[in-house]
N, C-alpha and C positions, 0 to 999 in steps of 0.2 A: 479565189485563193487555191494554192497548190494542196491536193490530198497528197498524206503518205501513202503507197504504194509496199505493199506485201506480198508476196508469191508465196507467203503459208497460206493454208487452207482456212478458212470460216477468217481471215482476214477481218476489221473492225473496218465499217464504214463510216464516212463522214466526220472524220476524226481529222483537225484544222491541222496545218505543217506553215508554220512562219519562217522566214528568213532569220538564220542562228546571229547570236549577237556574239557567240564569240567562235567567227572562224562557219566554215563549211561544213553543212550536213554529213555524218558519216551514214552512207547507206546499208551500212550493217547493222545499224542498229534494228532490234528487229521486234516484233509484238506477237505474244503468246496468246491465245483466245481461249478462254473457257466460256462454260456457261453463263448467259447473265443471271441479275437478280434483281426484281423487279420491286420497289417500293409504290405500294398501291395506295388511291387514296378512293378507287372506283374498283368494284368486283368485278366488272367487265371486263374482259383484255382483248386487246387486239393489236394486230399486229400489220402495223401499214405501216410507210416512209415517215421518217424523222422530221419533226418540226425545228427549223433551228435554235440553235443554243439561249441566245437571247430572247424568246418567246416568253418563256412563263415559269421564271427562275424559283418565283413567288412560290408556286403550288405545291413543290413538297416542302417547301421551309426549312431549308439548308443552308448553311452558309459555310459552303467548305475554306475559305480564305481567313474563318476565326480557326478551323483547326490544324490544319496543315501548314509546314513548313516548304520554304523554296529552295531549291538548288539548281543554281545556273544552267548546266548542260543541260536541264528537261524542260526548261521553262521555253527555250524555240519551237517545242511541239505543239507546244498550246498545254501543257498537262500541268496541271498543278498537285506538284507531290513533295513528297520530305520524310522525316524518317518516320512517319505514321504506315508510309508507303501505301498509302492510298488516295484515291483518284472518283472524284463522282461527274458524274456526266450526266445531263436530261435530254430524254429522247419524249418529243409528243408527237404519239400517237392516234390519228383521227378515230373515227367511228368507222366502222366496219361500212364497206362500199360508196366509202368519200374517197375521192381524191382531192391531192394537194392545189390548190387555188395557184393562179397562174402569177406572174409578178404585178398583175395590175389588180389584183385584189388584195385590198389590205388588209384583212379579218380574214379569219378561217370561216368555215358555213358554219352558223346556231351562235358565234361568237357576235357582242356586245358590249357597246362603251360601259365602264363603269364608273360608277360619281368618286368611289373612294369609301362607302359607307361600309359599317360591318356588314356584312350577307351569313344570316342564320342559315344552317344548312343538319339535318341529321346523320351522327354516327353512325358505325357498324353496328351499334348496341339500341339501336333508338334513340339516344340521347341527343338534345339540343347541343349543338358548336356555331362557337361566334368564330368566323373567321375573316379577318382583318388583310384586304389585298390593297397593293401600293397601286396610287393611282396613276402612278408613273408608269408603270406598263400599257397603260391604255386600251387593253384589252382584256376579256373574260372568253373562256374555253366554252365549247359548249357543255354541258351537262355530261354527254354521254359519251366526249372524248377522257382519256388518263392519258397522265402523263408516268413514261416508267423512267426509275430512276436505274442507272447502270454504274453499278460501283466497280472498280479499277483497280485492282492492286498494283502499284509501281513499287517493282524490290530494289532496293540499293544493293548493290554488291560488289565485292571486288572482281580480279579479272583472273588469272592464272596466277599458279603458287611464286612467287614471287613480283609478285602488282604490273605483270605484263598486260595489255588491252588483248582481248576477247578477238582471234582472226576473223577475217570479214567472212571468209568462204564456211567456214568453222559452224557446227551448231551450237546454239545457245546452253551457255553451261548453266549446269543448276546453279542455287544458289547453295553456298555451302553454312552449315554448320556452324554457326559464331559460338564461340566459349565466350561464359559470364566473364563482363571484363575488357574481353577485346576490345580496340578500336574499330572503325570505322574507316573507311579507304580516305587518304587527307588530299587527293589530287584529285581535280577533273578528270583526269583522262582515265584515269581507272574505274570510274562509274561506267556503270550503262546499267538503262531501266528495259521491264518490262509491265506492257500493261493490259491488262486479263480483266475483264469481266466475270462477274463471280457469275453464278450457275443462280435459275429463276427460284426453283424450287427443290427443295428437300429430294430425293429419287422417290418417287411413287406417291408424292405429295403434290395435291396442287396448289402453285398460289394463291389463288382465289377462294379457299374455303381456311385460309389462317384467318387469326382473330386478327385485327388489324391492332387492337390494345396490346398485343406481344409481339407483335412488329414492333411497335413504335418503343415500346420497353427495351425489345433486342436492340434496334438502330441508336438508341442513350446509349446503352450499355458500350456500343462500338465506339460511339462517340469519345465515350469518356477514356475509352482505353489508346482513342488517337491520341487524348490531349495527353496525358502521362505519357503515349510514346514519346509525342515530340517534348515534354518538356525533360525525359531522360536525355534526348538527343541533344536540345540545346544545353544541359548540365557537362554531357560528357564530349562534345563533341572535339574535335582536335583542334580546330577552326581559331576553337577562344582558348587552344591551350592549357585544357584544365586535365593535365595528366597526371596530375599529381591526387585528382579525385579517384581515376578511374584504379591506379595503384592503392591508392587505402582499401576501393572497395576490394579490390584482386586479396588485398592483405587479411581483410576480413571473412571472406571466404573462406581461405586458408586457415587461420585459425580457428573459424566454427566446426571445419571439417578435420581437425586436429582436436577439440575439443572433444566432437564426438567419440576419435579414436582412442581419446583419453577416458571417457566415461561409460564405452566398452569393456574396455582392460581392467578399470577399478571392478566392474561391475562383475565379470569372468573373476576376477582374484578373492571376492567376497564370495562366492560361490563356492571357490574351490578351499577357503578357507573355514565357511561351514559345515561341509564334507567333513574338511578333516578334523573341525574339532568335535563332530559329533559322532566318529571313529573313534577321537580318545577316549572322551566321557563313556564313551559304553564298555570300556573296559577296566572302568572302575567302579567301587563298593557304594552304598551309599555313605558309609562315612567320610568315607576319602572327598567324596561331593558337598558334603554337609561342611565339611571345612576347607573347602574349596571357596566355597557361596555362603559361608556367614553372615559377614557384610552384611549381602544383599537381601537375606532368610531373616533376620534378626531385626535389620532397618528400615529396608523397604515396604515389607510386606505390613507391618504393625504401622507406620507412619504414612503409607500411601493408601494400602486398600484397605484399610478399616477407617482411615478417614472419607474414601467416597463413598462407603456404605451407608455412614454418619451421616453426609448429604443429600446420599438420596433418599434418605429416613427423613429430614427436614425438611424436604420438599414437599413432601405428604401433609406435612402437619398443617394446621391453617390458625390464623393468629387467636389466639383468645380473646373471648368479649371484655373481659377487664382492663387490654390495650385499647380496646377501639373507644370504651366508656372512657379511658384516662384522656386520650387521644382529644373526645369531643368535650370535655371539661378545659382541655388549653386551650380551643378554638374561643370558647365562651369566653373564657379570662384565662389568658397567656399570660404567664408570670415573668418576673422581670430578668431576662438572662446576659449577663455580663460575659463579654469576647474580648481575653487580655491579648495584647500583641506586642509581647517584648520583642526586642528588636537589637539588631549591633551594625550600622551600616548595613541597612536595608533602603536607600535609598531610592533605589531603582525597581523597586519590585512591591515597595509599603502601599503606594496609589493602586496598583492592580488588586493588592489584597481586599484594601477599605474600599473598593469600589464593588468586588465580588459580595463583600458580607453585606453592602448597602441592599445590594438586590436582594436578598435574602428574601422569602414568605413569608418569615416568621417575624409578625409585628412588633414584639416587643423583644428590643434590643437595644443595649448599649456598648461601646467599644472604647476600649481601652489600651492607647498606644503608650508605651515607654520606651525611652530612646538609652540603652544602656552605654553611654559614653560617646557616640556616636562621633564621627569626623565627618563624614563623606556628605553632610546637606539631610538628613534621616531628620533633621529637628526642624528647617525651614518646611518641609512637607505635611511634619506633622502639626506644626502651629497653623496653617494655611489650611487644615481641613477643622481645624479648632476653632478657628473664625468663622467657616462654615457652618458650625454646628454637629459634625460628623460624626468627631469621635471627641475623647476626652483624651488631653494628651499630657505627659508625664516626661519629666530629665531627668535623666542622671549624669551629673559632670565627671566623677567618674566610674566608670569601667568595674560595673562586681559582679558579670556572669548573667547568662539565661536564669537560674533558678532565682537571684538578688531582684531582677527586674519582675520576675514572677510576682514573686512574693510583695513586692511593692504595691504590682496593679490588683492583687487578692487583697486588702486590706482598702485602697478605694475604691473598690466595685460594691456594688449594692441590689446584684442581682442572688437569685437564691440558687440559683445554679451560674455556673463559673464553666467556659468553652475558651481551650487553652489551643491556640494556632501561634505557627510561624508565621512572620512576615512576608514570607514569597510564598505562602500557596495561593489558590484559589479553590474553587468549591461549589459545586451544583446546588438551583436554588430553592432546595426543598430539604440541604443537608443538614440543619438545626434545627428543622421537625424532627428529623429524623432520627437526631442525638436523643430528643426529648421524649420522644414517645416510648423509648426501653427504659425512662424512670416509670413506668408504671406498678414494676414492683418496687416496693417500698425495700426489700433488703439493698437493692442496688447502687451504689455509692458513685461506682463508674462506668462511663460507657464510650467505647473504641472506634472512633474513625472507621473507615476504610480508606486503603491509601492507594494510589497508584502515580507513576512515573510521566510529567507531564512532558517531557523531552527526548521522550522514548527513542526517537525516530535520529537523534544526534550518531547514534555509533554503535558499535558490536557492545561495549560496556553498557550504553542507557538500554538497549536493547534485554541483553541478560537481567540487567536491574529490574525493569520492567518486566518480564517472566515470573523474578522472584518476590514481586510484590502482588502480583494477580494469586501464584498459587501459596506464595507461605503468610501473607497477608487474607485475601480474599477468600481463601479457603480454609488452611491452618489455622487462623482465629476463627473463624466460626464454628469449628468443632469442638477447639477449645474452649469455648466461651460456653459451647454448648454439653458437654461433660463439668463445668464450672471450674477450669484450671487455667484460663486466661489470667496470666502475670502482666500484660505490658500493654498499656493505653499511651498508643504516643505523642509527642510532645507536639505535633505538626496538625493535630489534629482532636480532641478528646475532650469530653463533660465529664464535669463532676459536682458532687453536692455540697452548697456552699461550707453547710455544717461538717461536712467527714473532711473537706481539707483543713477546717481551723482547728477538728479537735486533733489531728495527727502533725499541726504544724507547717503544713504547706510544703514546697518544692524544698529538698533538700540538697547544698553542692554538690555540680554535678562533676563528670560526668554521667551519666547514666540514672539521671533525676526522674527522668519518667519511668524507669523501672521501680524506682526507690517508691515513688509516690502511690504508684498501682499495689505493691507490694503492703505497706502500711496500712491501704485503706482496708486489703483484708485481712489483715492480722484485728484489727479492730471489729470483726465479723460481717465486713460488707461482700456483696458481689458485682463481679467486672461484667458487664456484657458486651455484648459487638452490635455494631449497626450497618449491615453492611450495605447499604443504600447511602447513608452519610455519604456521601464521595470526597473526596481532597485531592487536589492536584498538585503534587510539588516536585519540582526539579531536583533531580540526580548528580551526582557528581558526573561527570565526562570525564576525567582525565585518570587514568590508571593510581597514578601515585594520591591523589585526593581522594580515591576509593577505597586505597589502603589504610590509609589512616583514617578514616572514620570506622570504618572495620574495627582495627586495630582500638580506637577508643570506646565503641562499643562493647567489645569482647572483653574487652579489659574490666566494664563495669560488669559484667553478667559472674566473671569471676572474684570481682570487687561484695557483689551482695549476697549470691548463692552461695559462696563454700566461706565468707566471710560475717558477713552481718547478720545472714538470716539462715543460718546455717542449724541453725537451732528448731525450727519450725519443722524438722527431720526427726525430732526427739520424742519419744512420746511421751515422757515424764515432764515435757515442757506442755505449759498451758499458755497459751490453748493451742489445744491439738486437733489438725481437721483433716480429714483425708485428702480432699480434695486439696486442699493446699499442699499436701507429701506428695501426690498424684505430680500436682503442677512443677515444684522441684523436682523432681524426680525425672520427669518428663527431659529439663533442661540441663539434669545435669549428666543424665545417663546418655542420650541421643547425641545434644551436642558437647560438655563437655570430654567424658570419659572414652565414647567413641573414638572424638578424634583423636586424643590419646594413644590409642591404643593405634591407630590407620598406620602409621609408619612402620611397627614391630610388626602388623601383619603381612604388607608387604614383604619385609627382610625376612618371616618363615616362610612362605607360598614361594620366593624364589632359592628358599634351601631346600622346601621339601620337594616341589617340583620345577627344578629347574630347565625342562624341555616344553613343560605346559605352561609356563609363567605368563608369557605374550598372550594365550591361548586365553586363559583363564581369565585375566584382564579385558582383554576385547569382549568376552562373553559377558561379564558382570557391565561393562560399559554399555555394551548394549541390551541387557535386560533392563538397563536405568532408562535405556532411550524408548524403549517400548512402554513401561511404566508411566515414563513423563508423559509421554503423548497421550496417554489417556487420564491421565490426572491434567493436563493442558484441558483435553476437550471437557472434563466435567467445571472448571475455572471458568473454561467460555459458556457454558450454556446456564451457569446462572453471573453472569459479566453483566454488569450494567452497558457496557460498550464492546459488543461485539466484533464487531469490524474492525475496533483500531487491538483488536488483541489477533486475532488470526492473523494478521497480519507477522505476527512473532511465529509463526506454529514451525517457519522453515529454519527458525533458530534452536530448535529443541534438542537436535543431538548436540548442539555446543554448548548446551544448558548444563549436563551432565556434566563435562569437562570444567565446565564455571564455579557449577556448585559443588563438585567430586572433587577433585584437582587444587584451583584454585583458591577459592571460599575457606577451604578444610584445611589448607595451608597457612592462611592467613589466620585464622582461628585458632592453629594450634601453637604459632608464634605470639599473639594473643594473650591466651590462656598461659606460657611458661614465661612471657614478661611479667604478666603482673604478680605469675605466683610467687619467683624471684627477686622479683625488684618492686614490685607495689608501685608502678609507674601509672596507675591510673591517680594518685594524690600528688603527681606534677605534672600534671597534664594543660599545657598552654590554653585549653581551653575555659575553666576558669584562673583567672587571676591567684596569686602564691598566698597574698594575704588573705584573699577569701579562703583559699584552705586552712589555711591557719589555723585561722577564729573557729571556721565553722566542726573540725575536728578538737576547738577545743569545751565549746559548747551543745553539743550534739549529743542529744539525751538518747539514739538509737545506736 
């Protein structure tokens, strides 16, 4: 067979030249030589005439035809290349002072049939290798021949600036510079390779003293980086037409690197805009600062950092022995606790709940479904687990309210304690020990869930909702609870003592019947506690206008019993009179109702009295909230029962501000001037007209 022929210098030897399948050999085409690099599987080297190709493919165990790609024009050379651009070649090498055996010997000298069987042989390291040779070659090496592998880089490249071919008399142009992006030359003719042998060894390194375990790691490593080259090559290649990938990615670039330019500039502007407002502030009084930062002096500082103080004061403490003796008296004999679940078209969500409270610990249980009017199939579900034995199920044909259907399942239940959930939560299964174990004092009447957002991960709103149920849930009640000014055991989740709901009458219409019912229990001299292990999992509203309006009938009741019903518990000539309960309204009506009250007039003097610091001033309080949150955030997560799915909010906290600043404070204070005006919480579509009715006209509170 014909060799290439080279007139450069260190020229590649014995390198095959086949007849081109398309068209006549260009003899320009031309080959770069570097140094080789030797893949050893023997620490000997030597350096004698090439064994041919088809000898002993087997011994380094390559298979360059799974990684490599073909391209027409190179494949008449004999070279196998593609856009890995690389080329392996075996050269074997005899033993130092053999020569190559004449054509009538078939075997190299020390070479030996082989049966096919594994041949144990030891590593670099000492270690045993089973090494597996085909017994299609029909021959074994001698021992103390190697074989070196000659790796090849073939470059693909274009030809001059405009896809002209490369002059024949012409030296060999570099290759140039591709931008991320670019194609790929789309014609034959504009190719031409070169193929180089990589260099043996490192400069002033020898071969023969590398570890062979970091060869073989290195030569993966290459491996892996061909198979990714060629498989970007086959994704982008022109061949298959797929330009329309190679342009998204160009597109994406460009935007990443736009992005950056954008997140420079904000970054430069916030810089330059704390400069300058901490050039204003320094030329002002402390007064002029103090009514600057009210707000933030007044609200933050009293409801953020004296409540972590609070926390980490109760992290200290360790439970008392009279919980852990209460604790092993329910284990011995658990008493009998009834779980009402009224319901209004819970269809879809009633089977998840009665299946969470099934798994419950806690052995003695009974559940109690009522179907308040139900349309949507909420009664076929509930007879079906009734047959089962499950729960104890109840109808109403029709329609008188969450508190109606309460009140129903508290007069057939027969447990001594009463655990009041919605139909769609769910619950961790140790959360009705959990409820239980804070009756260990006897004052205690009621005891609070902990709640959090099980659909957090829905949108920027379940998102914010979930923030504000970790920290004004998971935190804010437990301080409250722990100063004894916890008003609100919610309806989604909460115990209580059979006896304090019948003497005070049970759930009263709602809306905002779980305030009402927390409320009553301690006027009659009980106390609320938290349990914040309890867990509850219930879904958020998602959609903006469906967030509003439970807002909106929320805030409605909180102005409904506070500056209405129980407005008196304020009085001290009224008995009974407790502090902590003045403490507790007090709390609710100063922070959030009177505050937000007052948020819009503050506004309209901060941009009379400074109307050039206004923007100024606001950004600053915006962002002492943000710095604030985040660490009222990290003290929520580090006693979080689920870590991980809450840090995962931690990148939402400066919109948390905006949510709960902004938003929340606006809805609250349209809220709060409905119901004072129009008393639109006694038509509220949420219970039925006629249940208002009656229940205003029988309602001994």
């Amino acid at each position: 067979m014909p060799r290439l022929q080279d007139r450069r210098k260190g020229a590649v030897p014995g390198m095959p030249l086949a007849e081109p399948e398309h068209g006549e050999f260009d003899p320009s085409f031309s080959l770069r030589l570097r140094r080789p690099r030797i893949g050893i599987h023997d620490r000997r080297a030597a350096h004698l005439p090439e064994m041919p190709l088809w000898a002993s493919p087997h011994r380094c165990r390559i298979q360059p035809s799974r990684l490599l790609c073909r391209l027409p024009r190179l494949r008449p050379l004999g070279i196998r290349t593609g856009s890995a651009r690389l080329v392996r070649r075996l050269q074997y090498v005899p033993p130092a002072g053999r020569a190559d055996r004449g054509p009538g010997q078939a075997l190299p000298i020390g070479a030996k049939r082989y049966s096919g069987r594994p041949r144990r042989t030891l590593g670099s390291h000492g270690r045993r290798r089973y090494r597996f040779r085909s017994p299609r070659s029909g021959i074994e090496e001698p021992r103390r021949a190697r074989v070196r592998l000659l790796r090849r880089r073939a470059h693909t490249v274009a030809g001059a600036a405009g896809g002209r071919k490369p002059r024949a008399d012409g030296p060999v142009p570099r290759r140039p510079r591709r931008q991320h992006g670019q194609q790929s030359p789309s014609r034959p003719e504009d190719r031409f390779a070169v193929a180089q042998p990589r260099p043996l060894s490192r400069p002033g390194c020898a071969s023969g003293n590398r570890n062979l375990s970091h060869r073989v790691a290195a030569r993966r490593r290459r491996d892996a980086r061909i198979r990714r080259s060629a498989a970007l090559h086959r994704q982008t290649s022109p061949h298959r037409g797929d330009r329309q990938r190679i342009e998204q990615h160009r597109l994406r670039k460009s935007a990443s690197l736009t992005l950056h330019m954008y997140t420079y500039t904000v970054y430069q502007s916030v810089l330059q805009f704390l400069q300058n407002t901490l050039n204003l502030y320094a030329g002002m009084s402390l007064g002029q600062l103090f009514l600057a930062f009210w707000p933030f002096l007044l609200i933050a500082i009293p409801r953020y950092i004296l409540s972590e103080i609070v926390i980490l004061v109760l992290s200290l403490r360790r439970e008392p022995p009279a919980k852990a003796a209460f604790v092993a008296r329910m284990q011995n004999h658990p008493p009998l606790v009834s779980v009402l679940l009224p319901g209004y078209n819970e269809a879809k969500t009633l089977e998840t709940t009665v299946v969470a409270l099934r798994e419950q610990s806690y052995p003695n249980l009974e559940i109690i479904v009522v179907s308040d009017g139900s349309t949507d199939g909420m009664g076929e579900i509930g007879r079906k687990f009734a047959r089962l034995g499950w729960v104890r199920y109840f109808e109403h044909r029709i329609r008188g309210g969450k508190s109606s259907a309460a009140n129903f399942a508290l007069n057939a239940a027969r447990g001594d304690y009463i655990v009041i959930c919605d139909a769609d939560s769910t619950f961790d299964t140790d959360s009705v020990w959990y409820l239980m174990a804070e009756f260990y004092r006897p004052n205690v009447t009621a005891v609070a869930g902990n709640l959090r957002v099980r659909n957090f991960a829905t949108n920027l709103l379940t998102r914010c909702q979930a923030m504000q149920y970790l920290m004004s849930i998971g935190v804010g009640r437990r301080v409250t609870a722990w100063f004894g000014m916890l008003f609100i055991v919610s309806g989604a989740f909460g115990a209580f003592r059979r006896e304090a709901l019948l003497s005070v009458g049970g759930w009263d219409t709602g809306p905002g019947e779980d305030a009402d019912l927390t409320t009553k229990s301690r006027v009659i001299g009980g106390q609320v506690a938290f349990a914040p292990k309890a867990m509850c999992m219930t879904d958020a509203p998602d959609k903006w206008y469906a967030y509003f309006r439970q807002q909106m009938r929320w805030n409605r009741s909180t102005v409904r019993f506070r500056l209405r019903r129980y407005r008196w518990m304020l009085y001290p000539m009224h008995r009974p009179f407790v502090w902590t309960n003045v403490l507790g309204m007090l709390d609710v009506v100063v922070f959030q109702i009177i505050f937000a009250a007052i948020f819009p007039f503050y506004l309209i003097w901060l941009y009379d009295a400074y109307p050039n610091l206004f923007w100024y001033i606001v950004a600053s309080i915006m962002l002492l909230y943000v710095v604030v949150n985040y660490i009222h955030f990290a003290i929520a997560v580090a006693f979080s029962e689920r870590k991980r799915m809450d840090l995962r909010l931690a990148i939402y906290i400066p919109l948390y501000g905006l949510f709960m600043g902004w938003w929340l404070r606006t809805v609250r204070l349209l809220a709060y001037a409905d119901e004072w005006l129009f008393q639109s919480s006694y038509k509220e579509p949420y219970v039925p007209s006629y249940v208002q009715e009656q229940s205003r006209d029988i309602n001994p509170w």
